[in-house]
N, CA, C and O atoms as CSV, one atom per row, in Angstrom:
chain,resi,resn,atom,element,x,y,z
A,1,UNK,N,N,64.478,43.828,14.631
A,1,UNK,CA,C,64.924,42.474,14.396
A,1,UNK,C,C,63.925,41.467,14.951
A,1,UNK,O,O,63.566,40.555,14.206
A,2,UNK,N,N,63.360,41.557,16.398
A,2,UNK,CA,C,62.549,40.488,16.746
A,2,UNK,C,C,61.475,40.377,15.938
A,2,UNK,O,O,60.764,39.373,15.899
A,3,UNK,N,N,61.257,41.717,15.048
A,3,UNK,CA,C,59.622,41.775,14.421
A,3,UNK,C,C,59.721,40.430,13.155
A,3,UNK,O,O,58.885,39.617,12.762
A,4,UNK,N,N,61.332,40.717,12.746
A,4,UNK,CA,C,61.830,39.783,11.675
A,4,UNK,C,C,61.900,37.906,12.284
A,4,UNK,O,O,61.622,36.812,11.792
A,5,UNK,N,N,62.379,38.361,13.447
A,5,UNK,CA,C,61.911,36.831,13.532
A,5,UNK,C,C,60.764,36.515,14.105
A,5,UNK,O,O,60.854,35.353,14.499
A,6,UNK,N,N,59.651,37.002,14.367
A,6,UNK,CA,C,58.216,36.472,14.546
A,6,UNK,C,C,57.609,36.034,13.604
A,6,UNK,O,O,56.902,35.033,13.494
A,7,UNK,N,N,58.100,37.361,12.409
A,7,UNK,CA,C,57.537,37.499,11.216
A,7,UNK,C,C,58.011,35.969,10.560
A,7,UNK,O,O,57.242,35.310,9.861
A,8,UNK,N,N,59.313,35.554,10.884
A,8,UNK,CA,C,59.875,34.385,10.161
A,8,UNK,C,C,58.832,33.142,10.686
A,8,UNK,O,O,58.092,32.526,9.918
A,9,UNK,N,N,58.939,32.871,12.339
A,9,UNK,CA,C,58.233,31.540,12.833
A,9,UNK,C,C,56.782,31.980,12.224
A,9,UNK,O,O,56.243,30.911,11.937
A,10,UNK,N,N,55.815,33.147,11.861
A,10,UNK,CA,C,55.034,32.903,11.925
A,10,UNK,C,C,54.481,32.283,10.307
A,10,UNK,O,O,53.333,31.996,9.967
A,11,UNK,N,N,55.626,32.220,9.595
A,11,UNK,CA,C,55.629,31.875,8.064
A,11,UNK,C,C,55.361,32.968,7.146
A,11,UNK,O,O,55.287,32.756,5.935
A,12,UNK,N,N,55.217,34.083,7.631
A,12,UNK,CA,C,55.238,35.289,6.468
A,12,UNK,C,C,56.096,35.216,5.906
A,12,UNK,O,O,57.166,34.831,6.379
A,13,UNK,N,N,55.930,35.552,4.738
A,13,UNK,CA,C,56.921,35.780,3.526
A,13,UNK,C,C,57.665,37.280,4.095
A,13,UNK,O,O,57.131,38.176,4.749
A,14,UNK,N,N,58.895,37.199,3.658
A,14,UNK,CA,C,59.660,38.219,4.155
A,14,UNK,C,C,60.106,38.637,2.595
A,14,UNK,O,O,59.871,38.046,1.541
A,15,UNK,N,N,60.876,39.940,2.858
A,15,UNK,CA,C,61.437,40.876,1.961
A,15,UNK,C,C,62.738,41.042,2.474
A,15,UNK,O,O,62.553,40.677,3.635
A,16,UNK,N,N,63.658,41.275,2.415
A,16,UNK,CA,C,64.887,42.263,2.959
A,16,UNK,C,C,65.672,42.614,1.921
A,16,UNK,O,O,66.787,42.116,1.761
A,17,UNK,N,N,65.068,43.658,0.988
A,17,UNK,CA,C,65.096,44.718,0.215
A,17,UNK,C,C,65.471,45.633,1.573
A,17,UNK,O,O,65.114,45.284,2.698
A,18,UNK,N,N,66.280,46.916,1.295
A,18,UNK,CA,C,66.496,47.849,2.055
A,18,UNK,C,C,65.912,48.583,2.356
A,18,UNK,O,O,66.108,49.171,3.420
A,19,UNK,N,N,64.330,49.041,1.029
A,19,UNK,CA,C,63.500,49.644,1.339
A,19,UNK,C,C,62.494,49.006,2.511
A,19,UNK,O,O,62.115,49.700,3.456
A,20,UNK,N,N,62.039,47.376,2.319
A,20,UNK,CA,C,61.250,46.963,3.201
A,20,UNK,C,C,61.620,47.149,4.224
A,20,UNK,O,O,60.798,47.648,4.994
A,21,UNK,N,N,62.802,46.900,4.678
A,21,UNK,CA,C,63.590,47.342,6.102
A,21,UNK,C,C,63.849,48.366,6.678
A,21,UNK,O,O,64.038,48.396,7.894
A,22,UNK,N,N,63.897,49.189,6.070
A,22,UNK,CA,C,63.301,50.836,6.323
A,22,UNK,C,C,62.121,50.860,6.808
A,22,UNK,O,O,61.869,51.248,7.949
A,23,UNK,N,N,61.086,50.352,5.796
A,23,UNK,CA,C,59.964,50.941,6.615
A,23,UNK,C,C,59.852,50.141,7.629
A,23,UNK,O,O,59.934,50.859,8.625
A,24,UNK,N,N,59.687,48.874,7.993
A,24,UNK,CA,C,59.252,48.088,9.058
A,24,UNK,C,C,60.037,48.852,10.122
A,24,UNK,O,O,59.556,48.795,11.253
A,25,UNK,N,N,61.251,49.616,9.951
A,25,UNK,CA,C,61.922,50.382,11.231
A,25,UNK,C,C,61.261,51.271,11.340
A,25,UNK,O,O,60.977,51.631,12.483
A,26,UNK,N,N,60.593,52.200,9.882
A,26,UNK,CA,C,60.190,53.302,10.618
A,26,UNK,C,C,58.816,53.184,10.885
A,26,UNK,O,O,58.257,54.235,11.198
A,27,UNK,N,N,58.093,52.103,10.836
A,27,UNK,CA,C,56.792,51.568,11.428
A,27,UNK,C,C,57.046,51.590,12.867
A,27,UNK,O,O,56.193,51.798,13.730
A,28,UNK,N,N,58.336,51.348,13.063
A,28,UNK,CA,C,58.193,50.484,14.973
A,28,UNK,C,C,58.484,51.975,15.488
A,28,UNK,O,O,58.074,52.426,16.558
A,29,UNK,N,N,59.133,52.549,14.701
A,29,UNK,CA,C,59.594,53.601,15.495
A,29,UNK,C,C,58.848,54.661,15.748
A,29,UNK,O,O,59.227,55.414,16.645
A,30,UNK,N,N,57.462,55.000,14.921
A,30,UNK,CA,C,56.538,55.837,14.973
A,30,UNK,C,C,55.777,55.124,15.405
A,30,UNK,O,O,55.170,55.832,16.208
A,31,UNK,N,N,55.182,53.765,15.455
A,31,UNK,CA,C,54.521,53.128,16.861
A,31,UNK,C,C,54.473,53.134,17.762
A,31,UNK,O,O,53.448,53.064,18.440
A,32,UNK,N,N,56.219,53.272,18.338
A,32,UNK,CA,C,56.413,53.224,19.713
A,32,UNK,C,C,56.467,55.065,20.131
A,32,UNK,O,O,56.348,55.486,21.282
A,33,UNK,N,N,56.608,55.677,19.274
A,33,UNK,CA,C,56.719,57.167,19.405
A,33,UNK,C,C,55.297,57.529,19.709
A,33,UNK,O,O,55.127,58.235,20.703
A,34,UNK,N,N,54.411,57.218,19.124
A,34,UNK,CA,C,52.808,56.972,19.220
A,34,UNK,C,C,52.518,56.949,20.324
A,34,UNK,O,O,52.171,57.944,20.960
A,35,UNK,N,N,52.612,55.673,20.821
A,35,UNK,CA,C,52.145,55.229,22.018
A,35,UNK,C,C,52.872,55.667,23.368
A,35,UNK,O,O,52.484,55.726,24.534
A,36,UNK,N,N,54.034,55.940,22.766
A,36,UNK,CA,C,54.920,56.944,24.254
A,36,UNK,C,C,54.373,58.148,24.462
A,36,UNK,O,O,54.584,58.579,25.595
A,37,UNK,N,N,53.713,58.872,23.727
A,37,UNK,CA,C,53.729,60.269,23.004
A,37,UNK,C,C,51.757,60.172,24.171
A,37,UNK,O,O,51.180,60.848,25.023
A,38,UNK,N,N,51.588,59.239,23.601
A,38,UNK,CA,C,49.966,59.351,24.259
A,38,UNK,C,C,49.918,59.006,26.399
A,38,UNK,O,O,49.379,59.376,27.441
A,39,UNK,N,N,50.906,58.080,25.839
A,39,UNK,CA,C,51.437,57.771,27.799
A,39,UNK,C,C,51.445,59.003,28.443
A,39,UNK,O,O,50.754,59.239,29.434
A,40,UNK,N,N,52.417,60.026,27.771
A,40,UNK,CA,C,53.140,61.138,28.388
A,40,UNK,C,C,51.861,62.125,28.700
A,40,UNK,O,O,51.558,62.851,29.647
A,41,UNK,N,N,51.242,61.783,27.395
A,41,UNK,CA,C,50.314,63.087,27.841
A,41,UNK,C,C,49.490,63.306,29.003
A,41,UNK,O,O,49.354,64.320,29.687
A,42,UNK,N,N,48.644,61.460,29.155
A,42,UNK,CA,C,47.688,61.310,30.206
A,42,UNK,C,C,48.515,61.261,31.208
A,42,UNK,O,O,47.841,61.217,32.237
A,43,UNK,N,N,49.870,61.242,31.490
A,43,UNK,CA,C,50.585,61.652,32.988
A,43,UNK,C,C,50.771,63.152,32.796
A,43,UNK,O,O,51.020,63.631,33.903
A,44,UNK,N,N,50.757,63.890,32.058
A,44,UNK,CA,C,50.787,65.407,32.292
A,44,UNK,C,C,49.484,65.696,32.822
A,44,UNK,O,O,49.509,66.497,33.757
A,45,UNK,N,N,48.290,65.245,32.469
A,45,UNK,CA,C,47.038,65.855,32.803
A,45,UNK,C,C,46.743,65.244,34.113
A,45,UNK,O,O,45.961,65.820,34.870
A,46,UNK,N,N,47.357,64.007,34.485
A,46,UNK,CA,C,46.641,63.098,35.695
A,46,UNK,C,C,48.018,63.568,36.822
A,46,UNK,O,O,49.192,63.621,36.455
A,47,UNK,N,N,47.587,63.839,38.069
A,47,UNK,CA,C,48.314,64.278,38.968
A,47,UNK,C,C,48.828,63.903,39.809
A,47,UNK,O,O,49.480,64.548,40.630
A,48,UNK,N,N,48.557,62.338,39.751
A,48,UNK,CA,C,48.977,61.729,40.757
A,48,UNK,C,C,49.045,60.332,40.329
A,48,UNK,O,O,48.908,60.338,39.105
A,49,UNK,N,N,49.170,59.312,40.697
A,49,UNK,CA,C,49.986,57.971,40.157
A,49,UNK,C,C,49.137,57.001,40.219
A,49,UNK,O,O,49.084,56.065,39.422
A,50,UNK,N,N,48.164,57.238,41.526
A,50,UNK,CA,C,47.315,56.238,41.257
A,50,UNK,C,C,46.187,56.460,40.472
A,50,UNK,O,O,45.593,55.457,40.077
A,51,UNK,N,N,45.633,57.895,40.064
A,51,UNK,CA,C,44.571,58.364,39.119
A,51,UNK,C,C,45.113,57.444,37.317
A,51,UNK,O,O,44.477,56.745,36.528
A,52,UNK,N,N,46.692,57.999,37.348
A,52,UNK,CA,C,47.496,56.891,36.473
A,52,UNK,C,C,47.035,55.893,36.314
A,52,UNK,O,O,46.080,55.669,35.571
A,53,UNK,N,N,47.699,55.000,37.063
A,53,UNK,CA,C,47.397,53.857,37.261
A,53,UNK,C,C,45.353,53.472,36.929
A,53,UNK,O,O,44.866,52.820,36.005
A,54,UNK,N,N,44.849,53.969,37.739
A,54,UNK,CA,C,43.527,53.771,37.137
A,54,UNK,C,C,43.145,53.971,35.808
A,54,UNK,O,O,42.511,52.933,35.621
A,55,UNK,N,N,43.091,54.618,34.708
A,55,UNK,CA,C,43.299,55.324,33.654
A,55,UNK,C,C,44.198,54.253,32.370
A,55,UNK,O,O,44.085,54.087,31.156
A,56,UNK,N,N,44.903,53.821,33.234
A,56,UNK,CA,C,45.646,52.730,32.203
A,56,UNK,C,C,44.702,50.976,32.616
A,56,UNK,O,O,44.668,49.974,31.903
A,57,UNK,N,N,44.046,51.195,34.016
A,57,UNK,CA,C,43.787,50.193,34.075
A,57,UNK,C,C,41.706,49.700,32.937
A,57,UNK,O,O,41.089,48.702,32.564
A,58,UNK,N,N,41.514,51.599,32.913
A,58,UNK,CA,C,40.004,51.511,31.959
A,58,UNK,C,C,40.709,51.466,30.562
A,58,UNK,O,O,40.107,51.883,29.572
A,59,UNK,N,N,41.905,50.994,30.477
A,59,UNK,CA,C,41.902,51.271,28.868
A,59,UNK,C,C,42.601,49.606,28.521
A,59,UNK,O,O,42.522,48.952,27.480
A,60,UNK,N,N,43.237,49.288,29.744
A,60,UNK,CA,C,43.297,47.006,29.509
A,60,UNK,C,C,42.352,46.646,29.442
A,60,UNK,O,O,41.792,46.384,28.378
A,61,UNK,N,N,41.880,46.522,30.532
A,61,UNK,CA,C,40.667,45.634,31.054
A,61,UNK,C,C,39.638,45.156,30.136
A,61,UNK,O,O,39.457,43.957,29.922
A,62,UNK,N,N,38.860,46.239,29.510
A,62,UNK,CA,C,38.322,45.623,28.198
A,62,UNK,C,C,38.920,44.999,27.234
A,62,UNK,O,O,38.167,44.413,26.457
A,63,UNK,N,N,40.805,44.890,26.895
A,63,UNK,CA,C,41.154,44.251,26.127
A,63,UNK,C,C,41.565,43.161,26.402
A,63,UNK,O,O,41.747,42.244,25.601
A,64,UNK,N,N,41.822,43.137,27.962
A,64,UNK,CA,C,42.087,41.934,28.541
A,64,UNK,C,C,40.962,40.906,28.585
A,64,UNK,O,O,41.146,39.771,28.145
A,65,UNK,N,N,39.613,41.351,29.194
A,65,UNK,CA,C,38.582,39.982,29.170
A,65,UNK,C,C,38.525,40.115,27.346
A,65,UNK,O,O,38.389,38.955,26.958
A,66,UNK,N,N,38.567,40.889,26.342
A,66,UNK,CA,C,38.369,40.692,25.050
A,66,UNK,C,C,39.077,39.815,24.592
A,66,UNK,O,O,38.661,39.244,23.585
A,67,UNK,N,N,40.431,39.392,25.190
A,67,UNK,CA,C,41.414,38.463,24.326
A,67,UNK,C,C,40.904,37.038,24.841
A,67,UNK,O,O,39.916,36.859,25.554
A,68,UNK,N,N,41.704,36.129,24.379
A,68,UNK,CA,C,41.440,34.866,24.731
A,68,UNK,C,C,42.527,34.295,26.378
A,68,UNK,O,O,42.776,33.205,26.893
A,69,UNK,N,N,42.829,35.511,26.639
A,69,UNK,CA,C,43.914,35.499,28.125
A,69,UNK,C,C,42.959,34.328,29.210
A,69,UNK,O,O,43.409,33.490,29.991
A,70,UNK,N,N,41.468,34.679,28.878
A,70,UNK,CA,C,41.564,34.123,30.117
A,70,UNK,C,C,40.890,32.829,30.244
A,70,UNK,O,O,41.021,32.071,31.205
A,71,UNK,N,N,39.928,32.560,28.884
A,71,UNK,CA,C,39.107,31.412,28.336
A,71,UNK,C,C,39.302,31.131,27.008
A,71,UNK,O,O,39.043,32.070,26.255
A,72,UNK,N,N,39.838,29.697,26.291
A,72,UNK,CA,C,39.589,29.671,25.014
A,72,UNK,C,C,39.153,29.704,24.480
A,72,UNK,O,O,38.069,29.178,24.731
A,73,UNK,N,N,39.277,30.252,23.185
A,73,UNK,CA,C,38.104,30.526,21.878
A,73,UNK,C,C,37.206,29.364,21.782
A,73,UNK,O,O,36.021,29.454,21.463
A,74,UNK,N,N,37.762,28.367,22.043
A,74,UNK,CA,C,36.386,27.098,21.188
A,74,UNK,C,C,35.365,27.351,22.465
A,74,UNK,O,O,34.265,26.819,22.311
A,75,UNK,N,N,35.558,28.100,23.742
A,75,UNK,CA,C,34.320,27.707,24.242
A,75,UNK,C,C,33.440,28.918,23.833
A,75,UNK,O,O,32.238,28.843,24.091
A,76,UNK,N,N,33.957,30.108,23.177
A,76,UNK,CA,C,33.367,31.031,22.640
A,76,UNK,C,C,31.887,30.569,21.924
A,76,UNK,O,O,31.915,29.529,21.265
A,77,UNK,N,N,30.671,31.264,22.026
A,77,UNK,CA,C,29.561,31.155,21.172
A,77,UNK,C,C,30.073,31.190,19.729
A,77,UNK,O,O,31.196,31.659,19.544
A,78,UNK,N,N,29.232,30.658,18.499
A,78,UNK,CA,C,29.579,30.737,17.312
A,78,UNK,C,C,29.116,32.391,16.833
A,78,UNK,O,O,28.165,33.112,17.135
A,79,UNK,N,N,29.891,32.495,16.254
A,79,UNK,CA,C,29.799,34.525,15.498
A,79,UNK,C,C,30.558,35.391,16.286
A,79,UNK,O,O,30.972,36.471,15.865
A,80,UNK,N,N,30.804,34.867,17.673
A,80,UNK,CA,C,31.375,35.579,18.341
A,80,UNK,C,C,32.794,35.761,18.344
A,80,UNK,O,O,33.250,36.071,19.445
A,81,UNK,N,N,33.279,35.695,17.787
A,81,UNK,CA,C,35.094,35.227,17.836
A,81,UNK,C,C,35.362,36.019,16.339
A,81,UNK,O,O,34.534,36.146,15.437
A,82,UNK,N,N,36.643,36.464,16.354
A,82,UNK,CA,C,36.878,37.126,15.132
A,82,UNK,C,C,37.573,36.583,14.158
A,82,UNK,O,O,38.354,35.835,14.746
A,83,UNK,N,N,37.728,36.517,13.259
A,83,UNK,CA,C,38.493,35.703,12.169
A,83,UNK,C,C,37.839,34.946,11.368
A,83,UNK,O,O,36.880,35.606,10.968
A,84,UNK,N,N,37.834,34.049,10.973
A,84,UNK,CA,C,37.623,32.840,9.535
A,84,UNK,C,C,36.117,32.037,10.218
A,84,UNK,O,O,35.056,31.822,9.632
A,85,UNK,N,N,36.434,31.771,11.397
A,85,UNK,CA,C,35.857,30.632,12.244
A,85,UNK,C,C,34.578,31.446,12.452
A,85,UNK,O,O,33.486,30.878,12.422
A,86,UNK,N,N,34.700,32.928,12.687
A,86,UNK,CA,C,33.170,32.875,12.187
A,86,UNK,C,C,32.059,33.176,11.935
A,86,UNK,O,O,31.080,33.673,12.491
A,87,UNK,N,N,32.661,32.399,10.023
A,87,UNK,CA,C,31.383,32.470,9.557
A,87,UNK,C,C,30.906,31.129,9.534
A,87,UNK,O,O,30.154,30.884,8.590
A,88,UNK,N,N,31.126,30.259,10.269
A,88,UNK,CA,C,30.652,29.089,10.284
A,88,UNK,C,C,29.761,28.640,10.556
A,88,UNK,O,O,29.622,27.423,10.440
């Protein structure tokens, strides 16, 4: 449901056909099965909590300074930023 209302504020055109609603469930649900499924594993192999913890922290960190979390895009160099803006 929340995917439906993001999907709404963000102005996507929606469907709610029964089939579209199916899959968008069984999208989230093999997403989140995905990504639980990969959690579990690197705590079976890692033995201790803070090796954990480290391990989750080499796999943010590059996505964290990658997003715009911590500086905005306009001060970004031009080409550097992803989307429309640029090919400017």
């Amino acid at each position: 449901m929340i995917i439906y209302v993001l999907a709404f504020v963000m102005g996507v055109r929606l469907r709610f056909t029964p089939l579209s609603v199916a899959g968008v469930v069984l999208f989230v649900i093999l997403g989140s099965a995905t990504f639980s499924t990969f959690s579990l594993v690197i705590a079976s192999i890692v033995k201790t909590r803070e090796r954990f913890m480290g391990i989750g922290q080499i796999l943010t960190m590059p996505l964290f300074f990658a997003s715009n979390a911590i500086y905005p895009l306009s001060l970004m160099p031009p080409g550097s930023t992803p989307g429309p803006s640029s090919t400017r």
